[in-house]
C-alpha positions in Angstrom: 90.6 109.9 65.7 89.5 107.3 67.8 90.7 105.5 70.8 89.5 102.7 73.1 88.8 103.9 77.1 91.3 101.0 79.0 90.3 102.1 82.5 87.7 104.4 83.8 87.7 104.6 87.9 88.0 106.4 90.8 91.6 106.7 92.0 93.3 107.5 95.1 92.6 110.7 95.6 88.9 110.1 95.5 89.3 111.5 91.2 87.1 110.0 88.3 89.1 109.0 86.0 89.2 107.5 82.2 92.5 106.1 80.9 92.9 106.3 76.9 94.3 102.8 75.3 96.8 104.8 73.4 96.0 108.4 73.3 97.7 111.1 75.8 96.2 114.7 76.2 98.7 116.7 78.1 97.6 120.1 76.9 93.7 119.6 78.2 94.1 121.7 80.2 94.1 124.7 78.5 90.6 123.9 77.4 89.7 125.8 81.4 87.0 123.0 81.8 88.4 121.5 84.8 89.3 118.3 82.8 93.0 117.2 83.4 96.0 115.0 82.4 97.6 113.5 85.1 101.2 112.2 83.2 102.6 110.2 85.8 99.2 107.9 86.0 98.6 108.0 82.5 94.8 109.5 82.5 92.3 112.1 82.3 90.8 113.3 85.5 87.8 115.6 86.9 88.6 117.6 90.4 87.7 115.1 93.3 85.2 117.9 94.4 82.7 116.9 91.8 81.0 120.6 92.5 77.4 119.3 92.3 77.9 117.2 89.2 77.4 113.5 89.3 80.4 111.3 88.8 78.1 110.1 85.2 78.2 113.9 84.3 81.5 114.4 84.8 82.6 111.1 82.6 80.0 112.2 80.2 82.0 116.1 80.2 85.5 114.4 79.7 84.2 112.4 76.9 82.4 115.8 75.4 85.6 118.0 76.4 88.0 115.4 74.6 85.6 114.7 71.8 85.4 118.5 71.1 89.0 120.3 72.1 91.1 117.0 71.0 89.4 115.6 68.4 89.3 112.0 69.7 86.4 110.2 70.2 87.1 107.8 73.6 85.1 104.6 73.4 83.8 102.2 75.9 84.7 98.6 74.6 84.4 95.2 75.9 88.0 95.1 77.5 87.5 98.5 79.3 88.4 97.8 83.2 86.1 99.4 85.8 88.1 100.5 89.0 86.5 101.6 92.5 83.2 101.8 90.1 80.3 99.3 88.8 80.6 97.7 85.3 79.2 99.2 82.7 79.9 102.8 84.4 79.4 105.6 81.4 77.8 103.4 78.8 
């Protein structure tokens, strides 16, 4: 399965974030990676601590974890939005 990436960004909370077009991953979680659903908003998250990581490693290891545990590939397209980040973050 496949799915476009609608927003990646940093939120409120000072979280990376990538929002699927149409795809929802509440059970992520289990996967014990530190990658997260966060319902109300809609999007995958890493912890706001990045714990050494780069904010490109961490999209790069929600990409992998999703890619790998879900199935899904996520994909940059040309209407992604980039929020609280430069344009072209995690090509």
């Amino acid at each position: 399965m496949t799915d476009a990436i609608a927003e990646i960004g940093i939120d409120d909370m000072g979280r990376l974030f990538v929002r699927p077009a149409q795809q929802t991953f509440p059970h992520i979680y289990r996967t014990a990676s530190e990658v997260h659903w966060d319902a109300a908003r809609g999007y995958l998250y890493a912890p706001a601590a990045l714990k050494g990581w780069t904010r490109q490693q961490w999209y790069s290891h929600i990409i992998d974890v999703v890619r790998l545990e879900a199935y899904c590939m996520l994909e940059v397209t040309a209407a992604t939005r980039f929020i609280n980040l430069e344009e072209g973050f995690g090509s």
